[in-house]
C-alpha positions as CSV (number, residue, x, y, z in Angstrom):
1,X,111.5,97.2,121.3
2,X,108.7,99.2,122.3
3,X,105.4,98.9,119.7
4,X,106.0,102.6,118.0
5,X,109.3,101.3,116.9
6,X,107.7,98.2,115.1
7,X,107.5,98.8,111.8
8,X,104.0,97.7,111.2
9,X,102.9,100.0,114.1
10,X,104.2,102.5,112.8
11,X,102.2,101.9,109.3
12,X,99.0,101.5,110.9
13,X,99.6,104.9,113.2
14,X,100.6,106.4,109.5
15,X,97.5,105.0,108.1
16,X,95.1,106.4,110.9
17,X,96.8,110.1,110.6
18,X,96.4,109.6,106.9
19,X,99.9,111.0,106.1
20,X,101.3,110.2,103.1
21,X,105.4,109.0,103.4
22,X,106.9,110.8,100.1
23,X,110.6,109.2,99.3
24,X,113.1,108.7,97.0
25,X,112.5,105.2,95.3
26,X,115.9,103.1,94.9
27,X,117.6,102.2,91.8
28,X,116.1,98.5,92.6
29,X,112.5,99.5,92.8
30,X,113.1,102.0,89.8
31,X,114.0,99.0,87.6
32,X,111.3,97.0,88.7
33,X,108.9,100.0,88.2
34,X,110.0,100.0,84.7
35,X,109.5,96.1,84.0
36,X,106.3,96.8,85.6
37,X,105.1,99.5,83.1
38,X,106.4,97.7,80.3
39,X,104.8,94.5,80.9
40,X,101.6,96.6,81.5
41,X,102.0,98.8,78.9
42,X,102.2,95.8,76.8
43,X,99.1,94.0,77.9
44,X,97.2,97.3,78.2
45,X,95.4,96.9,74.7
46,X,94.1,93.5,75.5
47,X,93.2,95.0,79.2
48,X,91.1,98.1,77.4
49,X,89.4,95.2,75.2
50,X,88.6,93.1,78.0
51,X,87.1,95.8,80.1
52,X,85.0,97.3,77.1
53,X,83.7,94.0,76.4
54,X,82.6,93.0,79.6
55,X,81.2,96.6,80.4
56,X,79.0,96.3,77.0
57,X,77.9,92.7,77.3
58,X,76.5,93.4,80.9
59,X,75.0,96.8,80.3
60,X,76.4,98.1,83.9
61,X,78.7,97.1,86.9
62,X,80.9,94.3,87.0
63,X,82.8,92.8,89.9
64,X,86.6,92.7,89.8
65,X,88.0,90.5,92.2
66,X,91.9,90.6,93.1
67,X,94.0,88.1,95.7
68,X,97.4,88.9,97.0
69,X,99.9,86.9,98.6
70,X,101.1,87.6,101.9
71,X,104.7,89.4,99.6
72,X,101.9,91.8,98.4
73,X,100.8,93.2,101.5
74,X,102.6,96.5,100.4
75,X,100.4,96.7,97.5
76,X,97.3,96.8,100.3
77,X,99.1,99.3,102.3
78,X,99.3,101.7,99.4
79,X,96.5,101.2,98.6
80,X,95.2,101.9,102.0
81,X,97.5,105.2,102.4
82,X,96.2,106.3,99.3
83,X,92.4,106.1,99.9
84,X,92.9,107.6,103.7
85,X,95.1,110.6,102.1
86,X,92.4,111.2,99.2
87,X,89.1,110.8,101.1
88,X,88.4,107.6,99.4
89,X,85.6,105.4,101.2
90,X,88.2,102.1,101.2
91,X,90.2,99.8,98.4
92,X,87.1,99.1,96.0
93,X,87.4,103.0,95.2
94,X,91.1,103.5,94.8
95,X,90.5,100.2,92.7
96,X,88.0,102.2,90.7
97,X,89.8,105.4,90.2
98,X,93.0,103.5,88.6
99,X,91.0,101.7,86.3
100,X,89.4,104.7,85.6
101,X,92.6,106.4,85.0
102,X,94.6,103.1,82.9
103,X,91.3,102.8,80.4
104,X,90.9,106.7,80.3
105,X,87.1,106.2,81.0
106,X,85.1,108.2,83.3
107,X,84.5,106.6,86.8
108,X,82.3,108.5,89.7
109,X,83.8,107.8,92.6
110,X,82.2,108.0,95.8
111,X,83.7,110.4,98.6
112,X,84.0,108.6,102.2
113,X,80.8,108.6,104.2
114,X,81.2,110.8,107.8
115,X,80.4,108.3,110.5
């Protein structure tokens, strides 16, 4: 097996072309998609709370950590794909722009820096 047909070399060739793989999701990952949503979409009120309290009580920034296990590493990928494909200057802001998006609050986000 020659390193382009490794799947992981393939994802890191993807990632440094920034191209963006566009597919049909299975019925599996539909249905977790949807448990996904609905869990969030039931938390969401306490998430908004959380975050507006914070953002008030410290007058500015705060730090939001995440850790995923080595299952997640899709999660990093997309992440990845997604700030490469929109310009993004790494996770921190892709981070940024989804929270932005789930509390409907304005977030300025930082375009990638030239080298």
């Amino acid at each position: 097996m020659s390193d382009t047909d490794r799947p992981e070399q393939r994802a890191l060739e993807q990632h440094a072309l920034g191209k963006r793989i566009v597919r049909e999701a299975t019925p599996a990952e539909r249905e977790r998609h949807a448990a996904i949503r609905a869990t969030v979409g039931g938390e969401l009120p306490e998430i908004v709370a959380w975050a507006r309290e914070q953002s008030a009580r410290v007058g500015g920034q705060t730090a939001v950590g995440t850790v995923f296990t080595s299952n997640e590493i899709t999660v990093l990928d997309a992440i990845d794909a997604y700030a490469a494909s929109h310009n993004l200057p790494g996770r921190s802001a892709v981070v940024r722009e989804a929270l932005a998006r789930l509390l409907d609050i304005r977030v300025e986000v930082e375009p990638k820096r030239s080298a």
